[in-house]
N, C-alpha and C positions, 0 to 999 in steps of 0.2 A: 297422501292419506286423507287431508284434510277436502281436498275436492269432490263432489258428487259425481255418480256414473255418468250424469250427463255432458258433465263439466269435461271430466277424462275423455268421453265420448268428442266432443269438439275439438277439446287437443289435438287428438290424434289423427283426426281429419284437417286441420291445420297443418302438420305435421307431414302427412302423408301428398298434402299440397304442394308443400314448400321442396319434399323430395321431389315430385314429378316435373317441379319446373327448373331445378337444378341438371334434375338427366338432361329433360331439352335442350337444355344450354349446352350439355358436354357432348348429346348428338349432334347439337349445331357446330362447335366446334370442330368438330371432328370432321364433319361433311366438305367446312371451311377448309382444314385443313388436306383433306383429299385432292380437293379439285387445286392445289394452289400446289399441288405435287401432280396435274394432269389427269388424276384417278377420279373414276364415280361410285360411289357407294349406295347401296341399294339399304336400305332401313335392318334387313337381316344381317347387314354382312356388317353392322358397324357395333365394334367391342370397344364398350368403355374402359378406360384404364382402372386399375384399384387404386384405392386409395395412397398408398403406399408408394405406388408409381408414380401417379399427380403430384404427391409430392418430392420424390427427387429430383421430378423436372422442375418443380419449383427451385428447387435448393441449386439445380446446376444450372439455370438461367440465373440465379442470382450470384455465382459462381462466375460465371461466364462476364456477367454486367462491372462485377469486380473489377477484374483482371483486366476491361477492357479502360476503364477509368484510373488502374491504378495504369498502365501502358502511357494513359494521355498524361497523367501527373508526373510521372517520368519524364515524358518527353518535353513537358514545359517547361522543368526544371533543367536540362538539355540548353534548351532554349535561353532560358535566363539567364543560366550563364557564358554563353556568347556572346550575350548584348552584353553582359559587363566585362569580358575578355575587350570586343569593340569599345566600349565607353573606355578602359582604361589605354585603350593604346593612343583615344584620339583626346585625350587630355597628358598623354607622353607627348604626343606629336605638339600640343598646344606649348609644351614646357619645353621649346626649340634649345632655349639657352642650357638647359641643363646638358653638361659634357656628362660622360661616362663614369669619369672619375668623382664628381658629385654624385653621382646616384649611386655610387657603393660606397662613398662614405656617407651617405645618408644611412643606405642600408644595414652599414654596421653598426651606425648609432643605435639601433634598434635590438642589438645582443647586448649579453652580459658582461661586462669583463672580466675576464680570468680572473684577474687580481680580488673582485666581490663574489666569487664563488665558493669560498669559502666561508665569506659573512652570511650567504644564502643558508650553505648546510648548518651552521651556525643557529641561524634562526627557526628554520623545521625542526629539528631537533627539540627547541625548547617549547616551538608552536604544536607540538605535533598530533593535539586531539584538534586542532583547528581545522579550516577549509582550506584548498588551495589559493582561495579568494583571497582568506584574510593573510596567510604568508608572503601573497603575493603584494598585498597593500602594504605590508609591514614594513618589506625589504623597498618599496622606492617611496615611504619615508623616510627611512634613511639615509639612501641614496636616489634623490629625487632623478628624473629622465637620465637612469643607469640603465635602459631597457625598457622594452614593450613588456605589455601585459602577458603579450600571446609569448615572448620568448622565454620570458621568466617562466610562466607556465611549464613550457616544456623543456629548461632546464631542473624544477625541480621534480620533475617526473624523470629525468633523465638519473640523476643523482639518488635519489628517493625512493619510496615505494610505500602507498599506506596497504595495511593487512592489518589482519586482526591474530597475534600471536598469544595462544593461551600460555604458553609457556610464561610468556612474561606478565601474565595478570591480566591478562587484555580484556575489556568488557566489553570491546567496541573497535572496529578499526581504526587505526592510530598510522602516524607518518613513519619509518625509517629509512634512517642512510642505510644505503646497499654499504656492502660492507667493505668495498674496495674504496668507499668515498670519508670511513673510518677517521681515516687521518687528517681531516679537514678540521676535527672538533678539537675546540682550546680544552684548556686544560679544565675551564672554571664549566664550560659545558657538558663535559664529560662528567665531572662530577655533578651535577643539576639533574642529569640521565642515569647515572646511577643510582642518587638518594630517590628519584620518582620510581625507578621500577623497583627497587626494594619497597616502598611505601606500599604500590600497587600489590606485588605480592603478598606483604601483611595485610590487606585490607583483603584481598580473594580467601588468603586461610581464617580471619577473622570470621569472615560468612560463610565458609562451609563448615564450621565449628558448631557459629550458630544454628544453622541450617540441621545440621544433624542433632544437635539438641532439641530444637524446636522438633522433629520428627520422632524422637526418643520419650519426649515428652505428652505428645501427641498420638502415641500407640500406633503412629503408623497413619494418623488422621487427623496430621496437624490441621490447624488453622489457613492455610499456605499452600500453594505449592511450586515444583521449579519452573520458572521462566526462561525464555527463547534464550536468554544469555545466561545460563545458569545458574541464576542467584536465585534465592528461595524467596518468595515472592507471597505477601499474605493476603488473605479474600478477603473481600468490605464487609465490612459489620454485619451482621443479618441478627437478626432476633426469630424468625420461625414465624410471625405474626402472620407473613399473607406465603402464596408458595412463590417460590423462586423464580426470577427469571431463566428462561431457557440456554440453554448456552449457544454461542452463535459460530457461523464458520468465519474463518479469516478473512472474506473479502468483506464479512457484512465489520467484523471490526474494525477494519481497514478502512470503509465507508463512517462508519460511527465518529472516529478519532481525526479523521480527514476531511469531514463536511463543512467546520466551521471554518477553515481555510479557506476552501474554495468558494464558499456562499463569502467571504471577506476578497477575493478577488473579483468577485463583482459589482455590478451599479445595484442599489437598491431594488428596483423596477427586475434586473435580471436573477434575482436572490430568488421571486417566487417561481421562479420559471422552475419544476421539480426535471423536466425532461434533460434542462439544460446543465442542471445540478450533477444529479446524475450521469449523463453520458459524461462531464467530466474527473467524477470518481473514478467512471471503466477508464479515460484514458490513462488517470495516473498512477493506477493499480498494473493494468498491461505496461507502462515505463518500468513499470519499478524491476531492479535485476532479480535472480531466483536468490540469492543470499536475502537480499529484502523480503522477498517475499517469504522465503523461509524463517522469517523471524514473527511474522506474523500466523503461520502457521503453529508456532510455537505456543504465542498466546491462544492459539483454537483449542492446544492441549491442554493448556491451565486451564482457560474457563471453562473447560469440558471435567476437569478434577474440582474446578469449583461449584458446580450446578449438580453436581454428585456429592460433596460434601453440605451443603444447603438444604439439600431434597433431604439426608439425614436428620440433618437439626428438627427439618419443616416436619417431617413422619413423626417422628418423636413429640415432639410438643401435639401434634396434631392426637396420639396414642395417649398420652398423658393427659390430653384435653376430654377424652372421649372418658376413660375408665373414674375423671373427677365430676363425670356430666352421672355417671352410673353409681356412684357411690350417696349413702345418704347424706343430705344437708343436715346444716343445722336450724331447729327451729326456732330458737332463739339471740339474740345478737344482730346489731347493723353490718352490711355488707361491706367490707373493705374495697376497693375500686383500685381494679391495679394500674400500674402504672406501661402505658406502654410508651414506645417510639414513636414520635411522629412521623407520619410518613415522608417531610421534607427531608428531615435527618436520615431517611432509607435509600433515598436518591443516591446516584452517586455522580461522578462527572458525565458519563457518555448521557446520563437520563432513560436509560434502558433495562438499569437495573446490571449491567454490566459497567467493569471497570478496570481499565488498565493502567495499574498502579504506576507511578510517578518513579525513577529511584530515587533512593534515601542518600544523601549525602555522608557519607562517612567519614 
């Protein structure tokens, strides 16, 4: 609107330029690709594709270029490991002196003993919001080279099972003994696994107590609301002063809470690289499993209950701002100066004005 007829006049002969040498290109193409299939095209007979066509053949050469790279990634991986099949047989053969009966008491040096397999259950059980990492560290402190990393590993996955069992209070997936492995636990363990999941459960009904209070209280429009692991979960402070921030989808949260990580796994110099940044958010978003990912979906639904109860406070004060701008003054008296929030104190951790509250230790 702001441009003169002349102005628009150049445009769109600019415009209509830049169209006419785009066809060229797709009649050149096209003529290209006749003759390269033995055929000749007369200038009538040659039909540009729509748009729409142009590009699914984009999307299926790129498609195609995939497939053919992920084939070679494959096959190098194929590859790789042959040479290391080769590398270890011709460091067997170097290792002449070794008899057979050595290499399988080597071999068993590397399981567990029966006899610590029940110190193993032993320990998940009382480790059991832990990793399989740190169990695994646990147990050959104790019993220093009783076992390989990798065997312990898949003895306590053998034994074990983590899951998230709401029955029991669970907030989070936790380790258990399968239940045929039961009988392994001492007596003082058993009881350490009984007073924790009693605990657990007083502390789940403690907060749905709360939770529905706080909702009884709140008319329905508490301050809060429920989070991906079902605790009731309360929104950052807002005062109404400026409007809310928008609420976001789960990958952009997912990026928000994740970024400082990955800008800390790298060199200084690679921290400003945003392309570099990024593409490895997408990788670690596409890793994560659909349970993870469904937990972040979760908080898409709070901050989506939150950026609706914000917009309320903001309308409101904004309504109330308006009918005190219409109302008469006083002509008499100094103006009192309110007091607001600084907008430091409005920030909250991600710096978007969005926040994915911490739990609270109970």
């Amino acid at each position: 609107k702001s441009l003169t007829v002349e102005a628009i006049g150049r445009r769109c002969e600019q415009l209509m330029r830049a169209a006419e040498k785009e066809v060229e290109a797709m009649e050149k193409l096209a003529i290209e690709e006749a003759e390269k299939e033995g055929r000749t095209l007369t200038p009538g007979e040659i039909k540009l594709p729509m748009f729409k066509e142009s590009q699914a053949k984009k999307r299926a050469e790129q498609q195609t270029k995939f497939l053919e790279e992920r084939a070679t990634l494959e096959q190098n991986v194929v590859d790789i490991d042959e040479q290391i099949m080769q590398i270890q047989k011709a460091l067997r053969d170097l290792e002449g002196n070794q008899t057979i009966d050595t290499f399988f008491k080597a071999k068993a040096s590397t399981e567990i003993p029966e006899k610590l397999v029940g110190e193993l259950a032993n320990i998940i059980a009382r480790m059991r919001s832990q990793s399989m990492v740190a169990i695994t560290d646990e147990f050959l402190s104790k019993f220093p080279g009783k076992g390989s990393k990798k065997s312990i590993g898949q003895k306590i996955e053998a034994i074990g099972v983590k899951e998230k069992r709401a029955e029991e209070g669970d907030t989070a997936p936790y380790w258990y003994l399968r239940q045929e492995k039961d009988h392994l636990l001492t007596k003082t363990t058993k009881a350490h696994v009984k007073d924790s999941r009693e605990a657990r459960l007083a502390a789940a009904a403690e907060k749905s107590k709360k939770r529905k209070a706080d909702e009884d209280a709140g008319g329905g429009n508490a301050n809060g609301a429920i989070g991906p692991e079902g605790d009731f979960v309360e929104f950052p402070e807002y005062d109404g002063e400026e409007e809310p921030h928008e609420n976001k989808k789960a990958f952009t949260l997912f990026c928000k809470a994740t970024r400082r990580d990955v800008k800390n796994s790298l060199s200084p110099s690679s921290r400003k690289n945003k392309d570099r940044v990024n593409g490895m958010l997408k990788d670690r978003w596409y890793a994560l499993t659909d349970d993870e990912k469904q937990v972040w979906k979760g908080w898409e639904v709070w901050d989506a209950k939150r950026y609706e109860y914000q917009s309320g406070i903001y309308e409101g004060r904004k309504e109330k701002k308006s009918k005190s701008s219409n109302s008469p003054s006083k002509a008499d008296g100094p103006s009192i100066p309110k007091k607001s929030i600084p907008k430091k104190a409005r920030k909250d951790s991600l710096g978007d004005g969005l926040s994915i509250p911490k739990k609270r230790k109970s």
